[in-house]
MIMAR-28562 format. One line per 2 residues: their letters; for each residue x, y, z of C-alpha. Coordinates in steps of 0.1 Angstrom, whole numbers, plus 5000, padded with zeros to 4 digits. Layout:
residues N
A = X,Y,Z | ...
This chain:
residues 411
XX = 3129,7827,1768 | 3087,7825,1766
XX = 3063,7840,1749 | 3026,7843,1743
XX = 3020,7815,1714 | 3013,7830,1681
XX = 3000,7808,1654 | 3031,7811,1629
XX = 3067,7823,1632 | 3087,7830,1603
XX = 3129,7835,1597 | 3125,7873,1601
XX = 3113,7868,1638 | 3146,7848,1651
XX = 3169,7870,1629 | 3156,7896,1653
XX = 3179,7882,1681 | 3213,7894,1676
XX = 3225,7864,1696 | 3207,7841,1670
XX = 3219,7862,1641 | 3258,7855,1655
XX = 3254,7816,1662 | 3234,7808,1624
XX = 3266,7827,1611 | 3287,7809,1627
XX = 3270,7776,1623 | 3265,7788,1582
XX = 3300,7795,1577 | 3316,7762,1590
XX = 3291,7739,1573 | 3302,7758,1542
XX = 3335,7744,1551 | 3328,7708,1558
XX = 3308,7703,1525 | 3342,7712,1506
XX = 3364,7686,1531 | 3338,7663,1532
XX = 3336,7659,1487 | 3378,7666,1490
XX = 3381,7637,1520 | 3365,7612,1501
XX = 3379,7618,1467 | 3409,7620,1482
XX = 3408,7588,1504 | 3396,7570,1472
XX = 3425,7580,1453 | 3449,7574,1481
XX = 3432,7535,1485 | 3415,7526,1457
XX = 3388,7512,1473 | 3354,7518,1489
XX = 3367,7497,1520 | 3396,7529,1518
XX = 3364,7552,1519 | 3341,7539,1544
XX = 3370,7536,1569 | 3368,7575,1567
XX = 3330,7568,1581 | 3342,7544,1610
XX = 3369,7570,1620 | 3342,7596,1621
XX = 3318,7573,1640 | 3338,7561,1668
XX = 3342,7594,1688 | 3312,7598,1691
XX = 3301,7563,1704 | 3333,7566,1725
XX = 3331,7601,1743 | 3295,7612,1734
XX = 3282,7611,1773 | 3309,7621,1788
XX = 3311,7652,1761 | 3276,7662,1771
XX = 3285,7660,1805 | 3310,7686,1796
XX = 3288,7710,1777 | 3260,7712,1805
XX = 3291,7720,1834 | 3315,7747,1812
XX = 3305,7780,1793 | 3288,7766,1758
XX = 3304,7793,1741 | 3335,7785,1755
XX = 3333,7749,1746 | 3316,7755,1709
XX = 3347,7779,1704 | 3374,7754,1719
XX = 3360,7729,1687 | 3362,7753,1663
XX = 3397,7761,1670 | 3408,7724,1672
XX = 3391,7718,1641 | 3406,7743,1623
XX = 3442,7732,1632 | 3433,7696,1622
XX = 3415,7708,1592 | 3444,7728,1581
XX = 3471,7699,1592 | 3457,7678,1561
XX = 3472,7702,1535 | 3502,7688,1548
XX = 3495,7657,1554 | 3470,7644,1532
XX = 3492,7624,1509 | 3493,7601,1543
XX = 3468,7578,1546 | 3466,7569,1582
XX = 3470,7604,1594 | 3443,7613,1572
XX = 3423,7586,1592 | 3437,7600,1622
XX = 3431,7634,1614 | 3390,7627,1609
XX = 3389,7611,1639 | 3402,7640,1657
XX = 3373,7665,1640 | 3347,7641,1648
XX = 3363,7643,1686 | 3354,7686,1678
XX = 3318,7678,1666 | 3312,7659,1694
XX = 3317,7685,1715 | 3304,7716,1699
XX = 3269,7698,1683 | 3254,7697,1716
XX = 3269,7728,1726 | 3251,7746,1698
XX = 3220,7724,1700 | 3214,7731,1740
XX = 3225,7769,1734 | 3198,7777,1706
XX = 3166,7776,1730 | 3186,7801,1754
XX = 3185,7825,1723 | 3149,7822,1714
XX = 3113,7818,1725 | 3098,7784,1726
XX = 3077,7789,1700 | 3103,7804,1678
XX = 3122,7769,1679 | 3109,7758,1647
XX = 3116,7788,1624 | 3149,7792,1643
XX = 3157,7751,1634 | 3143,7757,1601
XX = 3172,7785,1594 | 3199,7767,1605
XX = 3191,7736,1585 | 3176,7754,1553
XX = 3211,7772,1550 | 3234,7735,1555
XX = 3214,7724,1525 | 3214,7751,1504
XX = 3250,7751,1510 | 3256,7718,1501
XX = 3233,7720,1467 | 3252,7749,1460
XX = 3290,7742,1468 | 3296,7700,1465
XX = 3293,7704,1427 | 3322,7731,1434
XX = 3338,7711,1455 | 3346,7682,1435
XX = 3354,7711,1404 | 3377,7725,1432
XX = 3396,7691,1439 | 3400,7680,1404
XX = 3416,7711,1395 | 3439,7716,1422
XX = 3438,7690,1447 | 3428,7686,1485
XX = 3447,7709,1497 | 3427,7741,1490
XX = 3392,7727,1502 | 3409,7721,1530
XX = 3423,7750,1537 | 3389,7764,1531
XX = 3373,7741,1561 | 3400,7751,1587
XX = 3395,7795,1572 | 3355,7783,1580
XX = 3367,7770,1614 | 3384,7799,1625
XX = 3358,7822,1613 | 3331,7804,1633
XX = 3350,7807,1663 | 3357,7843,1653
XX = 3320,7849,1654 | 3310,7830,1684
XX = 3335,7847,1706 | 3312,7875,1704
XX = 3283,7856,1718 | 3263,7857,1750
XX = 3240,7836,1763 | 3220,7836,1796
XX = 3237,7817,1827 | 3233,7783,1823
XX = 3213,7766,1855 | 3232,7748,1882
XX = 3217,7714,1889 | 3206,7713,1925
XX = 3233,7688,1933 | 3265,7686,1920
XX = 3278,7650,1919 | 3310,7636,1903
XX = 3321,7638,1863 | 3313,7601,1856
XX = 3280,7602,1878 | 3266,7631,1860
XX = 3273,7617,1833 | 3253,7586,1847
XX = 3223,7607,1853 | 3222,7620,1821
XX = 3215,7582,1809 | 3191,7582,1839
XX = 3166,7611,1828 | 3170,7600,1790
XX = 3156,7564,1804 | 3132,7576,1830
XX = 3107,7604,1810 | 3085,7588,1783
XX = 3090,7616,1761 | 3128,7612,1756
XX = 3122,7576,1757 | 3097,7576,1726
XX = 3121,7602,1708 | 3154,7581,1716
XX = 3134,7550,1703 | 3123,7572,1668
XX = 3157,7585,1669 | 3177,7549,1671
XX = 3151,7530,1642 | 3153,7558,1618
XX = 3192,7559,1620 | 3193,7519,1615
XX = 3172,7524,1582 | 3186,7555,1569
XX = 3226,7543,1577 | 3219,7520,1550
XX = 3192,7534,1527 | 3215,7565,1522
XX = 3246,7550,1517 | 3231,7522,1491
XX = 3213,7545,1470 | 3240,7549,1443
XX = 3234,7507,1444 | 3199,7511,1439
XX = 3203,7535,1408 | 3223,7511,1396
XX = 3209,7478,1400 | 3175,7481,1406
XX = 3165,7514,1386 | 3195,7506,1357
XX = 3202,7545,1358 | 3235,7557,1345
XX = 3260,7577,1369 | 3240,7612,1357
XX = 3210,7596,1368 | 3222,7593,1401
XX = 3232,7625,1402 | 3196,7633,1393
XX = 3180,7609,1426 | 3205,7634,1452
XX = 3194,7663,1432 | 3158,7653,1441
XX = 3165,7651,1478 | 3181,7680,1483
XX = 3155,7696,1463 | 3131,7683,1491
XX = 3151,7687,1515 | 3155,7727,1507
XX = 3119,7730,1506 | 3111,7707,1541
XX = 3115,7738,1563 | 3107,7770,1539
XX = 3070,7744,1545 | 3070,7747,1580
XX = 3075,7782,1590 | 3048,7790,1562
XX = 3023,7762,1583 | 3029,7759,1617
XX = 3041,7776,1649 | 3038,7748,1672
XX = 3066,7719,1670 | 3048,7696,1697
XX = 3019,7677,1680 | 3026,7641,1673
XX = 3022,7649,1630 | 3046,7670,1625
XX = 3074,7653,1646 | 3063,7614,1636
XX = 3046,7615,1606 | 3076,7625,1584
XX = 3090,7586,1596 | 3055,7574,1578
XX = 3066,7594,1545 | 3101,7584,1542
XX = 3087,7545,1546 | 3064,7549,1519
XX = 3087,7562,1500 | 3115,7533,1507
XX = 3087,7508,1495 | 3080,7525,1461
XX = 3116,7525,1455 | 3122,7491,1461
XX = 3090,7479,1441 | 3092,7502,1409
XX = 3114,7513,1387 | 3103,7542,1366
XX = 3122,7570,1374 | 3095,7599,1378
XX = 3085,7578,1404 | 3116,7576,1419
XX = 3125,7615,1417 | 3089,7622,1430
XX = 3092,7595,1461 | 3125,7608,1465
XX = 3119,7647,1468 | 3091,7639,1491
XX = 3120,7617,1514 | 3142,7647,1514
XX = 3108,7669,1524 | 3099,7644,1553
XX = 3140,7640,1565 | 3142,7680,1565
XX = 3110,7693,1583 | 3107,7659,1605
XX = 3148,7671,1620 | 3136,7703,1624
XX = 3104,7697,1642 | 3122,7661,1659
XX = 3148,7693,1673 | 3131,7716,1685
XX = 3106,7695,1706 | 3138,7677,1720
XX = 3154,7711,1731 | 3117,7725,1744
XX = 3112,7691,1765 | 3148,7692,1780
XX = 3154,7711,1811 | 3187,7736,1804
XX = 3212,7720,1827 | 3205,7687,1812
XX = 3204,7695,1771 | 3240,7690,1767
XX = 3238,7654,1777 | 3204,7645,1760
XX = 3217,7658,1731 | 3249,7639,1732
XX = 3232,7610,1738 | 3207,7612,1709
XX = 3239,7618,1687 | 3250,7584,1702
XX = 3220,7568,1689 | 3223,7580,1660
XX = 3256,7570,1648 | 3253,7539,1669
XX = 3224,7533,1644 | 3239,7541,1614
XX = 3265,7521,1620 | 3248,7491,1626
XX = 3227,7498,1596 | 3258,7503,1574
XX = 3272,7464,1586 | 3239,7446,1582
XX = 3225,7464,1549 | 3256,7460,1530
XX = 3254,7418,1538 | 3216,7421,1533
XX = 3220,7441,1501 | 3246,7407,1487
XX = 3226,7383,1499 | 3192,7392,1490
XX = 3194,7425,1467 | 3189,7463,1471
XX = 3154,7458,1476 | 3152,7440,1508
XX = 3172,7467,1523 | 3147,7494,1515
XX = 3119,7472,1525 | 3137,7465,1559
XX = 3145,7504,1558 | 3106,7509,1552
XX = 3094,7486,1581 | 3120,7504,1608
XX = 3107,7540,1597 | 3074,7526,1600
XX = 3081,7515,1637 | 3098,7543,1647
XX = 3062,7562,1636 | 3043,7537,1657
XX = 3059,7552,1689 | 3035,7586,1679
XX = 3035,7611,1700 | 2996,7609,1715
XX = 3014,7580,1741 | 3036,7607,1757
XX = 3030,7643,1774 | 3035,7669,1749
XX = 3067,7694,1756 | 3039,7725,1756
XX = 3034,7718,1792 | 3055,7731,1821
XX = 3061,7693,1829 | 3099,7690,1825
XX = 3123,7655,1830 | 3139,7665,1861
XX = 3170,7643,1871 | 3169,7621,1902
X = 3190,7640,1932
């Protein structure tokens, strides 16, 4: 869809477009879900194990699909019906969802069992990702990103505190129930979608060697190049940075657990308020500021938590982290899905989710041996310098997405 550029668009534009309206919903309702599995998986997994090793096994399981079957998943989305495939992995995550109220007292098949919904995200993520530009204008991509990511947030500010009141009182078995009821609904929902016929590639080659080309146009435009470089250095700071932070509060700023709690309240505070920011300031998601400079922020940030310890400095620094994350995503998003060419999306966006857990995962294995040998600090100064790198690749270097210039896959 196009439109004449205006200067700003705001939430009320995109709700507009019943087809928007039906895919937010449905994207709402199961991210509603997930935040109550996600507090009940680990709590659970903890008390099952009794260790942290226990829980970040749950993280492996839930990284390995996607490192796995990413590609050929994308491949998938750009030659079936999104709808079709987004509601496919709602409905196989909502049996697997609802499968752990009997089974969660197993271990392994809970591992099993978050393997298989990270096989359903991998599919329906860059369904919904390469289906949202068919449902608005170009330069409604922001405001229409901003939605979608101001209400997982809000969400999760609102309903993890509930979640974990939730499990203590009755166990896992109701969150979960809850995730596979938001599952169902969402597929409910998106049944009820249309979207515009997706484009047939000119020529239509094997699964394996679509999938191939996918990796081809990634490599060969300088745009996705620069973005896939941003994408993969900010996932191998954050992977660690993230998942250390409760080390930080403890060793480095000698908070107590509340004070913790205080440091995530401060992100998501940001984070909240990252997007509300941009459809108030800009329209346009394309210049190299607002999808870079967040990466700049969030390394700044890294170094004046590693080198002070006060901890309005850290709740300042850290609201302004959760600021840069939210707004640079939405900005990061909707370039990527105004740059792609239709047919392709699926497979782009499959592969940035690729580098992105590829990243993290890596960053998870070095920072926690960096973190022993050396201390918390070196892994947010080593978090600050990759941030920082990933902003060097600005966007001034490569065409801006405004332009009818489009990758186009080699034939």
């Amino acid at each position: 869809m196009t439109r004449a550029p205006s200067s700003r668009v705001g939430l009320r534009a995109v709700f507009a477009h019943p087809g928007y309206r039906r895919l937010w919903s449905a994207r709402t309702v199961s991210q509603a879900g997930d935040v109550f599995a996600t507090v009940a998986l680990a709590l659970l997994v903890f008390d099952l194990t009794g260790t942290a090793l226990g829980v970040s096994a749950v993280v492996f399981a839930e990284i390995i699909p996607v490192l796995a079957l990413a590609p050929l998943a994308g491949t998938l989305v750009d030659r079936l019906p999104r709808v079709a495939v987004m509601v496919a992995a709602d409905v196989w995550r909502a049996v697997l969802a609802g499968s752990l109220i009997f089974l969660g007292h197993n271990v392994v098949a809970v591992y099993a069992i978050a393997f298989g919904l990270s096989v359903g995200a991998v599919a329906f993520n860059p369904a919904a990702g390469s289906a949202l530009p068919t449902l608005v204008t170009d330069t409604e991509l922001v405001a229409a990103n901003s939605g979608i990511w101001t209400a997982a947030v809000l969400s999760q500010i609102a309903l993890a505190p509930l979640a974990g009141i939730l499990y203590s009182a009755l166990g896992a078995g109701p969150a979960f129930g809850i995730n596979s009821a938001s599952f169902a609904l969402s597929a409910l929902v998106l049944v009820g979608l249309r979207l515009p016929a997706t484009p047939t590639p000119t020529r239509r080659r094997g699964f394996f060697a679509d999938a191939a080309a996918g990796v081809r146009l990634l490599a060969a435009d300088r745009l996705l190049r620069a973005l896939g470089a941003g994408q993969l250095l900010a996932a191998l700071s954050a992977g660690a940075t993230s998942a250390l932070l409760v080390v930080l509060a403890r060793d480095h700023l000698a908070l107590p657990p509340s004070g913790f709690g205080l440091l995530l309240g401060a992100i998501g505070v940001g984070a909240a308020l990252g997007p509300f920011l941009l459809t108030r300031l800009i329209g346009d998601p394309r210049r190299p500021a607002f999808v870079f400079g967040p990466y700049v922020l969030r390394g700044l940030v890294d170094i004046a938590l590693a080198s002070f310890t006060a901890l309005p400095v850290a709740l300042v620094g850290l609201a302004a982290y959760g600021l840069a994350t939210s707004s640079g995503a939405v900005t990061f998003t909707s370039l990527l899905q105004a740059h792609t060419p239709d047919h392709a999306r699926g497979r782009i966006f499959a592969s940035f989710d690729l580098l992105w857990q590829l990243g993290r995962l890596i960053s998870l294995l070095i920072g926690g041996a960096l973190a022993v040998a050396l201390g918390i600090q070196a892994v947010y100064y080593l978090g600050a310098v990759l941030l920082l790198l990933a902003a060097w690749h600005r966007m001034d270097r490569h065409p801006r997405c405004g332009s009818s210039r489009r990758p186009r896959e080699r034939q």
